[in-house]
C-alpha positions in Angstrom: -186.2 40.2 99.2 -184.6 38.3 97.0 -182.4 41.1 95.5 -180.8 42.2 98.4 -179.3 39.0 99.0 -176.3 40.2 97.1 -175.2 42.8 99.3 -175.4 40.4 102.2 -172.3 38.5 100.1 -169.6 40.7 100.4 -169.9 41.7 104.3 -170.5 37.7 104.9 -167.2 36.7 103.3 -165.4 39.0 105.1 -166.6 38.1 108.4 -165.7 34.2 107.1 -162.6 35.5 107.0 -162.2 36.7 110.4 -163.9 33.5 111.6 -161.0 31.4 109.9 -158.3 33.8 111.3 -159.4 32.9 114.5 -161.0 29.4 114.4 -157.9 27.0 114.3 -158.4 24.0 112.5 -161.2 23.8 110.0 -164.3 21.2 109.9 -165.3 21.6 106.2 -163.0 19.0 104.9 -165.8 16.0 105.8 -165.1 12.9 107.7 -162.3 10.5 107.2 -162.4 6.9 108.9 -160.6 3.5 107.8 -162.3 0.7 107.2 -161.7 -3.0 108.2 -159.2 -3.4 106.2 -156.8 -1.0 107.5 -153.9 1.3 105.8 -154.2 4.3 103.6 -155.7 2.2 100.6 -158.8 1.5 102.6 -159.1 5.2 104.5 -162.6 6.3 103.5 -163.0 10.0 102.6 -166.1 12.5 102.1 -166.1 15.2 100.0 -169.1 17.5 100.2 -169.4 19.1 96.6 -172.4 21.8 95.6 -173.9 23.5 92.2 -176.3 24.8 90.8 -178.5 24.2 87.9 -181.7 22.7 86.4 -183.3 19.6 87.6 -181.5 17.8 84.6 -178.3 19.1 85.6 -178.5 17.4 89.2 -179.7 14.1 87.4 -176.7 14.1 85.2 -174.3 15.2 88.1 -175.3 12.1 90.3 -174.5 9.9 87.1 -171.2 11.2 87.2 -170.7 11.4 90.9 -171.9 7.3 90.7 -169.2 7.0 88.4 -166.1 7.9 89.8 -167.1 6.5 93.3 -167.5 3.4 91.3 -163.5 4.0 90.2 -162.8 5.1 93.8 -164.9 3.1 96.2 -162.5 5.0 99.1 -164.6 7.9 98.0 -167.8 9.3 99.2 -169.4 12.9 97.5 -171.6 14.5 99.5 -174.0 16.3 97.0 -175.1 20.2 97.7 -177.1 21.6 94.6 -179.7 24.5 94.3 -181.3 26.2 91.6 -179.4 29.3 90.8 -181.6 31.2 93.0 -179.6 31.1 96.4 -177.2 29.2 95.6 -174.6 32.0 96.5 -176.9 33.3 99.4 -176.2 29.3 100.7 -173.0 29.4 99.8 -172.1 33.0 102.1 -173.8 31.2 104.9 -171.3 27.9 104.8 -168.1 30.8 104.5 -169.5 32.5 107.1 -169.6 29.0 109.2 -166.3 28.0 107.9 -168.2 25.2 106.1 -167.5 25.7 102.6 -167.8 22.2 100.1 -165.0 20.8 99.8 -165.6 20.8 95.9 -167.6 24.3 94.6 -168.8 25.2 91.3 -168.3 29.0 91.2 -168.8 31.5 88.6 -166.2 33.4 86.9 -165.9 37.1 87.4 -167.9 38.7 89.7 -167.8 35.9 92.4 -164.8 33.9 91.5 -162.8 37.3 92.7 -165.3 37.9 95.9 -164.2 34.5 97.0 -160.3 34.8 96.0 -160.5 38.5 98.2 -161.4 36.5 101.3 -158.8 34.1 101.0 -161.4 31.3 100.7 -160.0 29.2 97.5 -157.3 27.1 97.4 -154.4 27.8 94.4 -154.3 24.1 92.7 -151.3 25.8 90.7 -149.3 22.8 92.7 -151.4 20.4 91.6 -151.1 21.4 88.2 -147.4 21.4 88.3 -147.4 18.2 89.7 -149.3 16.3 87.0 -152.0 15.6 89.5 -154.4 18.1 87.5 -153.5 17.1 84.4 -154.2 20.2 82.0 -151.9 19.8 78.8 -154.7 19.6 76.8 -156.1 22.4 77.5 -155.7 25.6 75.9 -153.7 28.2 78.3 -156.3 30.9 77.3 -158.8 28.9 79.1 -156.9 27.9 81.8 -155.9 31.5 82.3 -159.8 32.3 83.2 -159.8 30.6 86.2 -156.7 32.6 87.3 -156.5 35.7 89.9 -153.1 37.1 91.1 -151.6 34.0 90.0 -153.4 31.1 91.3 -155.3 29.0 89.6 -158.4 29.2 91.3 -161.0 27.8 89.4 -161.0 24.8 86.3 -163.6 25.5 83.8 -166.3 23.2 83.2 -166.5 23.4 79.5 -166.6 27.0 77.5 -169.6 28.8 77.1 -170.6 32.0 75.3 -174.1 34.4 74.9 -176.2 33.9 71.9 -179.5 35.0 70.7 -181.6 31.8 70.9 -184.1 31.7 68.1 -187.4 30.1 67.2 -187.1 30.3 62.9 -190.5 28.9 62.9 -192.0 31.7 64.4 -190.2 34.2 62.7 -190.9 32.9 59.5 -194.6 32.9 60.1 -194.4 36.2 60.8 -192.6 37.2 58.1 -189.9 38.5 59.7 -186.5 38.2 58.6 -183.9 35.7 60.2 -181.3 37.1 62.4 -177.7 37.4 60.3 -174.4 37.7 61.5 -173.9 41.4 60.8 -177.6 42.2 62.7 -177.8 45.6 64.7 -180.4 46.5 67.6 -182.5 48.4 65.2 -182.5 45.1 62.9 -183.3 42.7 66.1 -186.1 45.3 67.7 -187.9 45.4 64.1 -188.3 41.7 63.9 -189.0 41.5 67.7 -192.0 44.3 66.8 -193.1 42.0 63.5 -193.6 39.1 65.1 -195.6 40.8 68.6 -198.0 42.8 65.5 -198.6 39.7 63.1 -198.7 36.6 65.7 -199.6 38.6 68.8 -196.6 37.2 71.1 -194.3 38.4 72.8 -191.5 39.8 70.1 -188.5 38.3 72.8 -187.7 37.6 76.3 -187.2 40.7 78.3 -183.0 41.2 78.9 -181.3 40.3 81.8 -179.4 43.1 82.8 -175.9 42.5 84.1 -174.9 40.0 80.8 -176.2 41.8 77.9 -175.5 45.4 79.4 -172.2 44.3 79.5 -172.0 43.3 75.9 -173.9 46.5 75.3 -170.8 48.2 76.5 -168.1 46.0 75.0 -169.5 46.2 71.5 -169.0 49.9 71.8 -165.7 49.6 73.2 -166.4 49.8 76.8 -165.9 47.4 79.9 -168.4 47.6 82.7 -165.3 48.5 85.3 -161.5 50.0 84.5 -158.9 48.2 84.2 -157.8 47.8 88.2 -161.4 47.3 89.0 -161.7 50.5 90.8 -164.3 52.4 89.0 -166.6 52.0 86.1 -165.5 51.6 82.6 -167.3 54.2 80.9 -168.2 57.6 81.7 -170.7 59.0 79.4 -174.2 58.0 81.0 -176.0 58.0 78.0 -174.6 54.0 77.1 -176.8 53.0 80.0 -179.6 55.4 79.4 -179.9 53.7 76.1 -179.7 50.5 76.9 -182.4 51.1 79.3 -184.0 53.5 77.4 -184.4 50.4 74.8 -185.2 47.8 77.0 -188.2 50.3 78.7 -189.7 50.8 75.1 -190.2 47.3 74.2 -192.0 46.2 77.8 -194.2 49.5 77.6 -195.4 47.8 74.0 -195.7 44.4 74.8 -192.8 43.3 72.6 -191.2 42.6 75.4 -192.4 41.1 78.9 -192.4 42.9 82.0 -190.8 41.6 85.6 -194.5 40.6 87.0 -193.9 38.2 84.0 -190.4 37.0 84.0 -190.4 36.6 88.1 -193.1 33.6 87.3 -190.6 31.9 85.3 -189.0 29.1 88.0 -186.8 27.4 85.7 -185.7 26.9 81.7 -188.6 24.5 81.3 -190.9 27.6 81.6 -189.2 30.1 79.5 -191.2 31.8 77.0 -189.5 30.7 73.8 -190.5 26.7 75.3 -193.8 27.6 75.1 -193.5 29.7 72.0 -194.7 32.9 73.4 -191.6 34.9 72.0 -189.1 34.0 69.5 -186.0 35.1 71.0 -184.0 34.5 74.2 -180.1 35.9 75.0 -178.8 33.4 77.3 -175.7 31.5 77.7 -175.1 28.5 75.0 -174.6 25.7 77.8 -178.4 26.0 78.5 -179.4 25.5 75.0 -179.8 21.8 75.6 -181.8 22.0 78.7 -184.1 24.2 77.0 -184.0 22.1 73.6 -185.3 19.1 76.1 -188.2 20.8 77.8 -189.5 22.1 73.8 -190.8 20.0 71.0 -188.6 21.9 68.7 -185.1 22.5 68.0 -183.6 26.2 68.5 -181.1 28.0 66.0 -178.1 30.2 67.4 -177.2 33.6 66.5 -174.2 35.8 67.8 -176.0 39.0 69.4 -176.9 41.9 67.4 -174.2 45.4 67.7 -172.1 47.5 66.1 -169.4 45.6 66.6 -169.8 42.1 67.2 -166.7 40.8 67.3 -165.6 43.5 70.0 -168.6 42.8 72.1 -168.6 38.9 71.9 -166.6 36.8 74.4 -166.1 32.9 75.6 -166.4 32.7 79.0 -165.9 29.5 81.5 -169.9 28.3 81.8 -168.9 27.8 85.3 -165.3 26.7 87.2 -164.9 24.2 90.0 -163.3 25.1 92.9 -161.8 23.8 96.5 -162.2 25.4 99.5 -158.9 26.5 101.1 -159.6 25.1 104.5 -160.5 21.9 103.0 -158.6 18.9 104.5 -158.5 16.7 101.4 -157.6 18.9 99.0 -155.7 16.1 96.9 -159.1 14.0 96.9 -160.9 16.9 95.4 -158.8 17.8 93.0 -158.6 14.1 91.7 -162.1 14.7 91.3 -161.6 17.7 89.4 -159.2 16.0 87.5 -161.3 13.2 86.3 -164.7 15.6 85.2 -162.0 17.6 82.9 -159.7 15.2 81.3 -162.8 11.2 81.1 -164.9 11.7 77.8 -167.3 9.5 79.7 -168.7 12.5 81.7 -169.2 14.5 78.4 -171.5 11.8 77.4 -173.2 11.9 80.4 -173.6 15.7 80.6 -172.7 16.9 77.1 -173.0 20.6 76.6 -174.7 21.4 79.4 -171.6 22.7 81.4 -170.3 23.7 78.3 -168.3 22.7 75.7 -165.4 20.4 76.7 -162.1 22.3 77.4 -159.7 18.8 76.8 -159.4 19.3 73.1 -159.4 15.4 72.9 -162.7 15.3 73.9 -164.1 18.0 72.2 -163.1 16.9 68.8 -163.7 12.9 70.3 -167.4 14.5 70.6 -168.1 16.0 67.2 -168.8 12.2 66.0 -171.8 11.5 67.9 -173.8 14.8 68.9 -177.2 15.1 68.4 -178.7 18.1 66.5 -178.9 20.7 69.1 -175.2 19.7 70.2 -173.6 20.2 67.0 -175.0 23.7 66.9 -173.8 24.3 70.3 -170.3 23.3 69.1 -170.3 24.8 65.8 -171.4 28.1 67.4 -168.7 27.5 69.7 -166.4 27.7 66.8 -167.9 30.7 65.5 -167.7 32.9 68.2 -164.1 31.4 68.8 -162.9 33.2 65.5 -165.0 36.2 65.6 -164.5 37.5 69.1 -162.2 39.2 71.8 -160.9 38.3 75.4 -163.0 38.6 78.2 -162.7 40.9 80.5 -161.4 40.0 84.2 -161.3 43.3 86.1 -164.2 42.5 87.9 -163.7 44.2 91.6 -164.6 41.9 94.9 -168.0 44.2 94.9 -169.0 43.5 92.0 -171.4 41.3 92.3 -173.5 43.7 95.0 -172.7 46.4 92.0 -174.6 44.2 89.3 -177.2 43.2 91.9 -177.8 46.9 92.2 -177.9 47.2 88.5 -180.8 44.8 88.0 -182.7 46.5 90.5 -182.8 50.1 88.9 -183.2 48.0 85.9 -186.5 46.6 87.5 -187.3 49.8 88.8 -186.6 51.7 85.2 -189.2 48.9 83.8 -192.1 49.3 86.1 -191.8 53.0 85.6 -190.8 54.0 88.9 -187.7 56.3 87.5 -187.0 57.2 84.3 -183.7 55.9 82.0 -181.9 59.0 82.6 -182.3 59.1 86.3 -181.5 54.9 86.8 -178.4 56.2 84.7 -177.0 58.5 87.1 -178.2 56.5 90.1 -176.3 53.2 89.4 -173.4 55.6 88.9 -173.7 57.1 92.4 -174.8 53.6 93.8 -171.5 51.7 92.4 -169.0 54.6 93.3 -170.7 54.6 96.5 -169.8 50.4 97.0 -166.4 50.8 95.3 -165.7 53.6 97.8 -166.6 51.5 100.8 
């Protein structure tokens, strides 16, 4: 089944590793032959790279890709892309082969530090230092996010953040009031419950787990692990037995849909809040044009509703690119790199939908010609800029079989299965139990 994959990850890396140890030279750097003409100018190089993302995503990527081969006709990118759905899964398979892309988008936190435990990502601090990668306009604060033990593992694609995605139409129809910036849960749940009892929709997507019961935690001034990564970060069940218990209450009432819903949903083009069968979504802000482009509507942004906002809000790296450690053009990739960070021309192409630009150049270069739904990308951007804290980076080499195993007592909690209390105390046993091992 689908979510079991993610134990499969960790074990997988690690017996990449041993492969590597004992494999001798690696094959994942691609083929290099010279051409006619002769000499190093000429020498033709392949570099396998692989995402994810939306079917708009890959159309915009092979503009890009098209491109730069077109600035570097010695270069040929061997494209690799999936739907999130696998796309890990894939990606344990090729470590385990000691065939990793040469050029990988990753994701920061859980698996970014999976992959840096195994050895499996090369430090491009040289690369940096030499000018090659060319940072300087970059805020270190960003830079520092694709960091682990000091490397530099990962350069963000652009900066991303989670936001409650709203449909004013709907909620003014209702009669409902419009989310504000000083909302609570109780205040979001009573317009979700509104709009289900006077339009008969769904009141909001259902949550997904891991992201938002991690905000859940931060807003009351807990992290989902400690700070050395070796336990959880809280210690009184009842945050989770909340969360759940909250999340239980809307499904049972139709606010909210249930899994035999949400698993139907293959991509952002079918989300509810497209269609306009709930008025709320809490996603990341790098999908919101994607989204915007399968609707016939514009969406409005909110920060998410707490407590404490500004405790529980973060920016976080919509996704880093990465080079595999055994590949053998390392240089080549990191040119690449180099060229999607720091050419405004790929921001055109792709605009927010790997984030917002981390070159500050080209972020404000931007701000002159973005459409509607971009400017309220950027602007919420700015907002959550001022009004939020660091995010966290403890995140142990499990973690990401820890959060798998989150999402399924969450699934189990919402079918009825067990009750909030008891998926409470069992994800504490469960992720003791992985940290242990």
């Amino acid at each position: 089944m689908k979510k079991k994959w993610m134990f499969l990850t960790a074990s997988v890396l690690t017996a990449s590793l041993a492969l590597a140890a004992c494999g001798g030279a690696s094959d994942t750097g691609g083929e290099t032959t010279d051409s006619e003409g002769g000499g190093s100018g000429d020498e033709q190089i392949k570099l396998r790279m692989s995402w994810w993302g939306s079917q708009e995503r890959h159309d915009m990527t092979f503009k890009i890709i098209e491109m730069y081969e077109k600035e570097n006709p010695n270069i040929k990118i061997e494209p690799e892309f999936t739907g999130w759905d696998g796309y890990f899964e894939r990606m344990a398979a090729q470590a385990a082969g000691n065939n990793l892309p040469d050029i990988m988008q990753q994701n920061f936190g859980e698996y970014l530090n999976l992959y840096a435990s195994q050895g499996l990502l090369a430090d491009l601090n040289e690369f940096k230092d030499s000018g090659e990668l060319d940072l300087s306009k970059v805020d270190e604060s960003i830079v520092q996010s694709g960091m682990k033990d000091d490397q530099l593992l990962g350069i963000p694609s652009g900066t991303n953040a989670l936001t409650a995605v709203y449909n004013a139409e709907m909620l003014e129809e209702a009669g409902a009031d419009l989310p504000t910036d000083d909302w609570t849960w109780d205040d979001f749940e009573e317009i979700a419950y509104k709009v289900h009892d006077e339009l008969d929709t769904y009141g909001t997507r259902s949550y997904e787990a891991g992201n938002i019961f991690e905000y859940y935690l931060r807003e009351q001034g807990f992290a989902l692990f400690n700070e050395d990564g070796t336990a959880l970060g809280y210690d009184d069940d009842q945050i989770l037995t909340d969360y759940l218990t909250r999340a239980k209450d809307m499904v049972d009432a139709g606010v909210a849909p249930g899994y035999d819903v949400i698993q139907q949903i293959q991509g952002i083009e079918d989300e509810l809040i497209v269609h306009k069968k709930a008025p709320f979504d809490l996603r990341w802000s790098n999908q919101m044009k994607t989204m915007s482009m399968a609707a016939d509507y514009t969406f409005d942004l909110n920060v998410l509703p707490g407590d404490n906002i500004s405790q529980g809000m973060y920016l976080k790296p919509a996704m880093l690119w990465s080079v595999s450690e055994n590949s053998e053009h390392k240089e080549e990739a990191v040119k690449f790199i180099n060229f999607f960070t720091n050419t405004k021309e790929v921001f055109d192409t792709i605009g927010s939908d790997r984030g917002v630009p981390i070159n500050n150049e080209i972020r404000e270069q931007m701000r002159a010609d973005l459409d509607e739904i971009e400017t309220k990308i950027y602007d919420y951007i700015d907002k959550v800029t001022e009004n939020s804290s660091p995010i966290d980076t403890n995140f142990p080499a499990q973690s990401s079989e820890i959060l798998n195993e989150l999402n399924t007592i969450d699934e189990r909690v919402m079918y009825g299965q067990i009750t909030p209390e008891e998926g409470a105390a069992e994800f504490r046993k469960s992720a003791e139990m992985i940290l242990g091992n």
